[in-house]
Backbone as JSON, one array per atom type, in Angstrom:
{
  "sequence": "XXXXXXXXXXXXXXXXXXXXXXXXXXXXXXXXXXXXXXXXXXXXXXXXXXXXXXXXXXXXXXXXXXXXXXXXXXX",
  "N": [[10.28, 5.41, -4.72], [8.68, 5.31, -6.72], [6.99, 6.79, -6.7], [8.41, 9.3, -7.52], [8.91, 8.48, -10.27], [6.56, 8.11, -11.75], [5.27, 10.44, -13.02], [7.22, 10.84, -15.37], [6.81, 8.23, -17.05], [4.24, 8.35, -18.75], [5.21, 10.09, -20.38], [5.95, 7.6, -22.27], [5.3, 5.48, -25.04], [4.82, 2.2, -24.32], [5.39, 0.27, -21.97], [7.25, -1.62, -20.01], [7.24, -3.87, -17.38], [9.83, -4.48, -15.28], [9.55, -5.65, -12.21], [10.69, -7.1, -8.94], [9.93, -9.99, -8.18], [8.09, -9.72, -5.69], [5.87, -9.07, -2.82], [6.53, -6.39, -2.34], [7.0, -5.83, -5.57], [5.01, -6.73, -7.13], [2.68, -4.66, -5.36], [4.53, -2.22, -6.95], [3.7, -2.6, -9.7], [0.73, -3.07, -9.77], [0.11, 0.32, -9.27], [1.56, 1.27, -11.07], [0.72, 0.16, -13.28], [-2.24, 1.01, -13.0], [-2.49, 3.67, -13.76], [-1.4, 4.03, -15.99], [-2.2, 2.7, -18.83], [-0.39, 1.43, -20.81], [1.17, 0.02, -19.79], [3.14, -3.27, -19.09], [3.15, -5.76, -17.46], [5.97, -7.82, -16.96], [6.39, -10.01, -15.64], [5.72, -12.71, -16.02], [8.05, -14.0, -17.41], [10.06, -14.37, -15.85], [8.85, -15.74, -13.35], [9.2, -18.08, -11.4], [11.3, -17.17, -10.69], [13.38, -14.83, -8.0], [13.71, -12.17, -9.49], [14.41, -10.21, -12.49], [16.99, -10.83, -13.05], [17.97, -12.6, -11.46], [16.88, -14.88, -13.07], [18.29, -14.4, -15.25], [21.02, -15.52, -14.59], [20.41, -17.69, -13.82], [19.25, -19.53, -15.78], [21.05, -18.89, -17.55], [24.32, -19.05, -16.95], [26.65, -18.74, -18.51], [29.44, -17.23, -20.05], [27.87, -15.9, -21.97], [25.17, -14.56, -21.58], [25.08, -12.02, -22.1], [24.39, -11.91, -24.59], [22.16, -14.03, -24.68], [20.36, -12.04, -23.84], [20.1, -9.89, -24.83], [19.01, -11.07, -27.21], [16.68, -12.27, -25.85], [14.91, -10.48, -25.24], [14.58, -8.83, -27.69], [13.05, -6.13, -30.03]],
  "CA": [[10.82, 5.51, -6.05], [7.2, 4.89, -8.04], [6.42, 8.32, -6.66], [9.87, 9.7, -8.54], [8.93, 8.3, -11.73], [5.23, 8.01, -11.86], [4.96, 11.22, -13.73], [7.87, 10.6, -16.46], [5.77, 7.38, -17.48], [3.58, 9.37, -19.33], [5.95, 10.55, -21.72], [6.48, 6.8, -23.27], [4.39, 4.8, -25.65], [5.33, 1.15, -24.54], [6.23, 0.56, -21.01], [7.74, -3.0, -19.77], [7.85, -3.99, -16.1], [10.46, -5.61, -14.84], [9.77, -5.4, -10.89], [10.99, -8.33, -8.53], [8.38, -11.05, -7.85], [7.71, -10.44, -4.42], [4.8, -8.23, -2.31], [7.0, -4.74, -3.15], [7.28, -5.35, -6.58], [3.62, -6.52, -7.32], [2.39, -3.33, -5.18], [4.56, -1.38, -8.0], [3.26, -2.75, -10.94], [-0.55, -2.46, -9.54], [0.76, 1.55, -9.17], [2.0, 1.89, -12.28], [-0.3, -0.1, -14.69], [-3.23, 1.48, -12.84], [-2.09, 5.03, -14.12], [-0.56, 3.7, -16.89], [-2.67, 1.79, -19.4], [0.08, 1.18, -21.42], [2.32, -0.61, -19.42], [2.6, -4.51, -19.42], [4.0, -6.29, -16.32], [6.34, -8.64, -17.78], [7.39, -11.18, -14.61], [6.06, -14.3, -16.27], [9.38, -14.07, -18.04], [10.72, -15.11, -14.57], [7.78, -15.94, -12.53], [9.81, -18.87, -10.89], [12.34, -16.65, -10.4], [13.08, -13.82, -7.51], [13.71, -11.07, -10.35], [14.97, -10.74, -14.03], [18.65, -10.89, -12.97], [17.87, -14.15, -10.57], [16.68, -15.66, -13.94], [19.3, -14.21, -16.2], [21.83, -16.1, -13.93], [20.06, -19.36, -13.77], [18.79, -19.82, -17.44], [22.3, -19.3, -18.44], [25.39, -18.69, -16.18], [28.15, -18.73, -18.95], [29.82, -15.29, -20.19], [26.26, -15.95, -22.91], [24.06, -13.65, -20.72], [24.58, -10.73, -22.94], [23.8, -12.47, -26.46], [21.03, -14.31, -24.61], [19.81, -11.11, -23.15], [19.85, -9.35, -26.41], [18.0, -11.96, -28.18], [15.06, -12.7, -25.59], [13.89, -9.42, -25.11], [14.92, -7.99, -28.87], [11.86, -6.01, -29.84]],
  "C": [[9.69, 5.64, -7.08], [7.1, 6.33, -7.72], [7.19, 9.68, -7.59], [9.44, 9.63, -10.41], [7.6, 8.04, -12.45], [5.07, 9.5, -13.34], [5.62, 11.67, -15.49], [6.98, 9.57, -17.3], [4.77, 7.74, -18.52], [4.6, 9.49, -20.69], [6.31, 8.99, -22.63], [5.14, 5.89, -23.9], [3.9, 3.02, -25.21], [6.0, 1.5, -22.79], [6.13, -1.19, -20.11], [7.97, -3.25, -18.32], [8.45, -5.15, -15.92], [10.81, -5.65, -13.33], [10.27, -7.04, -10.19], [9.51, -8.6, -8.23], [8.27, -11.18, -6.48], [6.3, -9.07, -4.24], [4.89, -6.44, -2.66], [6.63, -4.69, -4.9], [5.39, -5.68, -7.02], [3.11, -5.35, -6.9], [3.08, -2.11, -6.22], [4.04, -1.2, -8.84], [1.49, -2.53, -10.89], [-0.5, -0.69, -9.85], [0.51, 1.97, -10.53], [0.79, 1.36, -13.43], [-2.13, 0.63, -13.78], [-3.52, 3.1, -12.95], [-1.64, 5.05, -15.7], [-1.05, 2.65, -17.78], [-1.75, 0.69, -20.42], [1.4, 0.66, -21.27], [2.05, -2.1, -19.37], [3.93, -4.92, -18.62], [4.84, -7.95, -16.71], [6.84, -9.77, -16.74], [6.74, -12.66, -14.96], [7.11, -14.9, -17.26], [9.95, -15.02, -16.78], [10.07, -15.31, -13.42], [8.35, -16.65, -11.51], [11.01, -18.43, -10.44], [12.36, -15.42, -9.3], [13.4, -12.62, -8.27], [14.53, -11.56, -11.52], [16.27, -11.34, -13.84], [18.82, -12.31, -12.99], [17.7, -15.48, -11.91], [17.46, -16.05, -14.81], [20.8, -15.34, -15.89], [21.45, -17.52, -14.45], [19.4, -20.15, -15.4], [20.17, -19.7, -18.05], [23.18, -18.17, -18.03], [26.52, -18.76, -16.74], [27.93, -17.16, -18.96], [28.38, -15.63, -21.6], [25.41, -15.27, -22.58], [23.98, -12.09, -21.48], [24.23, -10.84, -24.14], [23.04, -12.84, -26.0], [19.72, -13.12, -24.5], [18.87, -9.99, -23.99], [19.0, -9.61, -27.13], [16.71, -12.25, -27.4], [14.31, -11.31, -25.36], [14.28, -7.8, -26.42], [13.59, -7.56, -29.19], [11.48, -5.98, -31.65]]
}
């Protein structure tokens, strides 16, 4: 998939990773921010967590997950 989208990347100013926290998703974000100066690997959002979702869940499992969602990563 990095190989897919490696070359779009480029076209944005601002680029946010949100890969899972395991051995795949680190090997992405090496990938990408090493092509990509202008990307910024964002998993100490959910470091403790196995990906954004895993976090989104457990930080707050009411129907609130789309107003929280909204509000922590409003830019």
């Amino acid at each position: 998939m990095i190989e897919r989208i490696k070359n779009e990347l480029g076209n944005y100013h601002n680029i946010e990773l949100y890969f899972d926290n395991d051995e795949a998703g680190n090997r992405a974000v090496e990938i990408i921010k090493n092509e990509n100066q202008n990307a910024k690997d964002c998993w100490a959002l959910y470091s403790s967590f196995k990906d954004l979702n895993d976090w989104l869940i457990h930080e707050n499992p009411s129907n609130e997950i789309k107003i929280y969602y909204k509000s922590a990563f409003k830019r």
